[in-house]
Rosetta silent file (secondary structure, phi, psi, omega in degrees, C-alpha in Angstrom):
SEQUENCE: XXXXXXXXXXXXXXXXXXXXXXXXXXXXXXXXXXXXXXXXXXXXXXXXXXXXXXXXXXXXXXXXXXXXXXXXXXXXXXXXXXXXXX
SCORE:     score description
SCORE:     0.000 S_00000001
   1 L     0.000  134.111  179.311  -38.840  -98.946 -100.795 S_00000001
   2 L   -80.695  161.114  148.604  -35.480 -100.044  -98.917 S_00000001
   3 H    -5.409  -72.906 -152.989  -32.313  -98.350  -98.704 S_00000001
   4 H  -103.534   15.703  143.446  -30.704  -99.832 -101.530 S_00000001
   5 H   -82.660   -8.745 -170.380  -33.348  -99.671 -103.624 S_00000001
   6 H   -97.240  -58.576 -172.211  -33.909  -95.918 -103.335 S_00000001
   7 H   -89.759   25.357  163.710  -30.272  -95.331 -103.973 S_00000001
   8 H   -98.357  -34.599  174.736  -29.737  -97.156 -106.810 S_00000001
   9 H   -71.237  -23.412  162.772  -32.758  -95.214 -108.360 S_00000001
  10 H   -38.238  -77.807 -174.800  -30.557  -92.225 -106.959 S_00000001
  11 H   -32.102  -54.111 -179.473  -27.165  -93.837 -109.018 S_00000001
  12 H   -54.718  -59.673 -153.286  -29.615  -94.666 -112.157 S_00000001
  13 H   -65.328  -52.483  154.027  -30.568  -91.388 -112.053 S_00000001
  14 H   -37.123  -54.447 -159.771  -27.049  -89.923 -112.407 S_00000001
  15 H   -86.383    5.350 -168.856  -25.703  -92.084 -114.198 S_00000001
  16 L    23.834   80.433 -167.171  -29.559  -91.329 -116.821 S_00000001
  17 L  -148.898  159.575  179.764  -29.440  -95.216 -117.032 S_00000001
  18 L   -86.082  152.200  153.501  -32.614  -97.696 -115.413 S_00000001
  19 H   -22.537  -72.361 -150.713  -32.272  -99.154 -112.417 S_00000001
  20 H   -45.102  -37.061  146.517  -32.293 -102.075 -113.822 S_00000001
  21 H   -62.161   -8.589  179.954  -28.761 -101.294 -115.056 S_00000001
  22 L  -116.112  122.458  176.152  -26.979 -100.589 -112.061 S_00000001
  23 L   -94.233  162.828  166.411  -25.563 -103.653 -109.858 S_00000001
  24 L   -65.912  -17.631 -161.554  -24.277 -103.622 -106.280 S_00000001
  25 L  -103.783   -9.409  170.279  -21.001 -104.428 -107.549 S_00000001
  26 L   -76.334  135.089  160.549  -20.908 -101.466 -109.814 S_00000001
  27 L   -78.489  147.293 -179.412  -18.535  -98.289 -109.489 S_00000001
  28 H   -69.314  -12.576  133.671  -19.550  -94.981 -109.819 S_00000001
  29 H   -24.691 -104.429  166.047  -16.761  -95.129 -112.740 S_00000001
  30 H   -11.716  -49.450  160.239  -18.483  -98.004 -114.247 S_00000001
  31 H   -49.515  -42.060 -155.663  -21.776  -95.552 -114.555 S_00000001
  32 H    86.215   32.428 -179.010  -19.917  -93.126 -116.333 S_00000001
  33 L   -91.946  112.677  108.172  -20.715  -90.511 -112.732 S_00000001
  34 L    -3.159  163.626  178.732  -18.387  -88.118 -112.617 S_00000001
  35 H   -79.961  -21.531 -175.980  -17.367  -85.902 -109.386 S_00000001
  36 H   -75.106  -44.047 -179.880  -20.023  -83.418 -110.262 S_00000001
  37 H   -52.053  -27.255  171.160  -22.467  -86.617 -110.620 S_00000001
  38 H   -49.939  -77.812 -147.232  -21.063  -88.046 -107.295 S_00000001
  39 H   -61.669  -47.039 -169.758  -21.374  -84.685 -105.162 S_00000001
  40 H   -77.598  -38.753 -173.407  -25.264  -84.098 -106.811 S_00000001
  41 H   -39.113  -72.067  163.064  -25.792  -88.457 -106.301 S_00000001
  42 H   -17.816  -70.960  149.743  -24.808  -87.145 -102.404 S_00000001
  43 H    -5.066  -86.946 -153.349  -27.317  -84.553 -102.305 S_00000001
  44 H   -98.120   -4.103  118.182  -30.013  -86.292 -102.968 S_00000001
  45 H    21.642 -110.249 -146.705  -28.889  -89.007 -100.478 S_00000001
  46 H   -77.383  -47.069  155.057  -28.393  -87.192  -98.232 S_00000001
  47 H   -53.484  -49.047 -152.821  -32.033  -85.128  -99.085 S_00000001
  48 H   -85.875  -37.746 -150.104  -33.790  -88.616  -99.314 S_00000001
  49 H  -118.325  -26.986  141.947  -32.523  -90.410  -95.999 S_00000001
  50 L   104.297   72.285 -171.374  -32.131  -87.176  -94.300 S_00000001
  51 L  -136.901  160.487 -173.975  -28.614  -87.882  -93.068 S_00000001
  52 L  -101.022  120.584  154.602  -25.024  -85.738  -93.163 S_00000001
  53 L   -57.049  153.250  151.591  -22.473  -87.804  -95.241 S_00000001
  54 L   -85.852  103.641  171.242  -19.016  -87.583  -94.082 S_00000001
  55 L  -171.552  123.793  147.349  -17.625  -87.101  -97.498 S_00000001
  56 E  -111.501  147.689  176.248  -15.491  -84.263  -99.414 S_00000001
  57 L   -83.963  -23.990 -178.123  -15.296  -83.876 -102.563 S_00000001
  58 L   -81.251    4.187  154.510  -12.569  -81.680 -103.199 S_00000001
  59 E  -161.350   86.779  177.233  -10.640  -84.929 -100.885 S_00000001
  60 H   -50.758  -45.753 -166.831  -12.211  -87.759 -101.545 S_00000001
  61 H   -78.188   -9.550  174.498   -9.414  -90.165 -100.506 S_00000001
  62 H  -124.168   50.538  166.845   -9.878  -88.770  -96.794 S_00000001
  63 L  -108.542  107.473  161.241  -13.767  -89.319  -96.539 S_00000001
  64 L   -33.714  -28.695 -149.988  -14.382  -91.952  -93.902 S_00000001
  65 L  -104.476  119.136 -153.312  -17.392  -92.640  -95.861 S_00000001
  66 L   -75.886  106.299 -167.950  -16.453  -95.579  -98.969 S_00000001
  67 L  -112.680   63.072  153.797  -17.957  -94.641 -102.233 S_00000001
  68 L   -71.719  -41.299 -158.462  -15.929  -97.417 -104.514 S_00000001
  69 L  -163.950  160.252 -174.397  -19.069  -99.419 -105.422 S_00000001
  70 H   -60.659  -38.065  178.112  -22.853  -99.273 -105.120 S_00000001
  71 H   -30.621  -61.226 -176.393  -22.506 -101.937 -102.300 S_00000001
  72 H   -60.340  -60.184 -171.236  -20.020 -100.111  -99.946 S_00000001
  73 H   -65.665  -19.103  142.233  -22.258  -96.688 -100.335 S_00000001
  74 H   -44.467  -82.479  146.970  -25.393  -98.788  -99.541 S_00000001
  75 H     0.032  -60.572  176.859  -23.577  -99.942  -96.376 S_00000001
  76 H   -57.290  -58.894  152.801  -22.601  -96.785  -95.472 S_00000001
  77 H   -12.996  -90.249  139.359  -25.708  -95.507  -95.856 S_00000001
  78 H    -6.611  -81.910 -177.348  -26.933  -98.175  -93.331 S_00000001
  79 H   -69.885  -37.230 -172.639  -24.726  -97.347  -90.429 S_00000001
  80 H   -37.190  -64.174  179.958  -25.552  -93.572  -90.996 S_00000001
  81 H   -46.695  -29.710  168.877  -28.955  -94.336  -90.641 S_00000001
  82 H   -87.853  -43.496  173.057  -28.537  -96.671  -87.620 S_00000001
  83 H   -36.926  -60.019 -170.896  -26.180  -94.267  -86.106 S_00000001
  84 L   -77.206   -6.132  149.404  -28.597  -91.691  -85.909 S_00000001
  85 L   -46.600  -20.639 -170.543  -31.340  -93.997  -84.593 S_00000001
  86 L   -99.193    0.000    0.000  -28.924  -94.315  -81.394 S_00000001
């Protein structure tokens, strides 16, 4: 399973919706996720890929790491993962 298939079964899982429902183009809005749903969505991330996010929750707008849409947080994802590969 890739990247962005694993966290979209993450997203689905928050958002207690199928995959099948969640686009790259979707916001965690758009799910109906919440901050608590973000911050556990993070977690298990973060559990799954075994990587640190840069992201707070309690200041969201000054997290480095872009959680607007499944796309961006896929991406992000990505360079974590190649980052720590270096």
């Amino acid at each position: 399973m890739d990247v962005s298939d694993k966290v979209i079964e993450i997203v689905a899982e928050q958002a207690v919706l199928e995959p099948s429902d969640v686009s790259l183009d979707s916001t965690l809005e758009d799910l109906g996720i919440d901050s608590l749903g973000l911050v556990e969505s993070i977690f298990a991330i973060e559990e799954e890929f075994d990587i640190q996010i840069p992201f707070n929750a309690n200041e969201p707008e000054k997290s480095d790491f872009d959680i607007t849409s499944v796309r961006t947080i896929i991406a992000g994802i990505n360079a974590l993962i190649a980052d720590q590969k270096t």
